[in-house]
N, C-alpha and C positions, 0 to 999 in steps of 0.2 A: 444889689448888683451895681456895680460902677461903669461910667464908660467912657473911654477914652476916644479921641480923635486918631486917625493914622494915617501916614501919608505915605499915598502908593506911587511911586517913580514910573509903573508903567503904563498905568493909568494918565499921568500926565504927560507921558509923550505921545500916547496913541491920541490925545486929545489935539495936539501940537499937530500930530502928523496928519489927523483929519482935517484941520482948518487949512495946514500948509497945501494939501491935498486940492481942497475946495479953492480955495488961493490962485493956483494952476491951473488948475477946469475951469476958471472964469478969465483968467489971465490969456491961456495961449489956447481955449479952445477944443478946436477938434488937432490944431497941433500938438495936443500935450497925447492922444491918441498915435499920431506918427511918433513919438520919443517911446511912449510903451512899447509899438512895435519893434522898435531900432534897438531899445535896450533889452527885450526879449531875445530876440533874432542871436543878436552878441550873445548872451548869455548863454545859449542851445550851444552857438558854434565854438562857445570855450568849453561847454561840457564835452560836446564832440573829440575836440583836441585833447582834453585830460584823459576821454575814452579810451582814445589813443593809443596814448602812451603809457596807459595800464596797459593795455593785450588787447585791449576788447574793441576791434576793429570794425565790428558790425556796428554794437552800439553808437560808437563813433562818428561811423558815414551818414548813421540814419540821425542824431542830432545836428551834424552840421548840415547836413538836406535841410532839416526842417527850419532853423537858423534862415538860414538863405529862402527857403519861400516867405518866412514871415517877413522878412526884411524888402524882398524885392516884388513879393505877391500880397502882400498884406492891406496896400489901398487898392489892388484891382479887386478883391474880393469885398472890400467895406463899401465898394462904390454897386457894385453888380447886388450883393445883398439889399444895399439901400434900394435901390431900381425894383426888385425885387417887392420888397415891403411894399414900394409907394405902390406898385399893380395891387397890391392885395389887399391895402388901406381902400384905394379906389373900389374893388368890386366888394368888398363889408358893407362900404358905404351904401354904394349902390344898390345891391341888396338888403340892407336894412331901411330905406327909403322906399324903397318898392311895400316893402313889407309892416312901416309905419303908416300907411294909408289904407290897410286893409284891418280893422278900422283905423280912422284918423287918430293920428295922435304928435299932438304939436313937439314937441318935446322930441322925442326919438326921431322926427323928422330933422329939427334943428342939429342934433346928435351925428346923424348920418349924412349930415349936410359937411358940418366939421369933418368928420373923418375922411370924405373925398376929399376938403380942401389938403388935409394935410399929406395925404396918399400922395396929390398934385406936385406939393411943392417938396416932398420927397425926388420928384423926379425932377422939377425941371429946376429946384433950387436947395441941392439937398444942403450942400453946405449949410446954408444961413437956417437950417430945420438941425440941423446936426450942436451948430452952435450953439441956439438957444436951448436944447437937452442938455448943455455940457455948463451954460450960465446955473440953466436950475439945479443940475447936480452940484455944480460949485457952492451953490445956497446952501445944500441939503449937507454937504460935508459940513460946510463953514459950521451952521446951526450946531449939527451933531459934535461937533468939537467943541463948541464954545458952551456948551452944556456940561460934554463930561470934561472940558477943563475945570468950568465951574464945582462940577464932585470932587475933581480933584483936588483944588486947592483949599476948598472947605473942610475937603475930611470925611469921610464914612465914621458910622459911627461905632465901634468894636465894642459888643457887650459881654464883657468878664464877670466870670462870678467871683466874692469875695473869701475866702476859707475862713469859716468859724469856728472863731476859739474855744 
């Protein structure tokens, strides 16, 4: 058997696109989350409009609605969900502290100690909790790109058989 190297084009862009990706979520944050929404929202309210003007007037109305909540409803719901989470981060915690003392156990105390703090600053500083989720995802893209650009420019290895004469 022989084998050759090959080199896959989409492989190397989805690699590109993840880092660029990661690049942004550490760059602009929880702003690059408002441009998702803003370029969602548009995009609903051009399907809407193409709806349209095929016939399909329902379809239509009910894409450009949704266009328009994503757009102008989109951080009151990420902000009420956050608010949301942090009560529920708080009562886990809280609850799993009560419940790491029944017997003691250092560890899950520590554990449910963390998850009130973060529950906290879900509410009273969610941004800067928001942020730091969007740094480590930035990491997590960057890595996973810079790995399968790595495949990609090396090469996968394609194993052919050779026909015998």
């Amino acid at each position: 058997m022989a084998t050759k190297k090959s080199f896959n084009w989409q492989e190397l862009l989805t690699a590109v696109l993840y880092i660029l990706v990661g690049v942004l979520f550490i760059a602009f944050k929880h702003e690059f989350l408002n441009w998702i929404l803003t370029i969602t929202g548009v995009l609903f309210i051009v399907l809407g409009i193409v709806a349209i003007f095929d016939g399909d007037m329902m379809t239509g109305i009910i894409d450009i609605a949704i266009g328009a909540i994503i757009i102008l409803g989109g951080w009151l719901f990420i902000e009420i969900v956050l608010i949301i989470f942090g009560v529920l981060l708080i009562i886990k915690g809280v609850l799993d502290a009560v419940a790491a003392f029944k017997p003691f156990d250092f560890w899950s105390v520590v554990i449910a100690c963390i998850t009130v703090f973060f529950g906290v600053m879900l509410i009273v500083a969610k941004w800067v909790v928001v942020d730091w989720f969007y740094i480590v995802l930035g990491v997590v893209f960057i890595v996973s790109g810079a790995i399968s650009l790595f495949g990609a420019l090396t090469g996968k290895k394609v194993v052919t058989k050779k026909k015998r004469k």
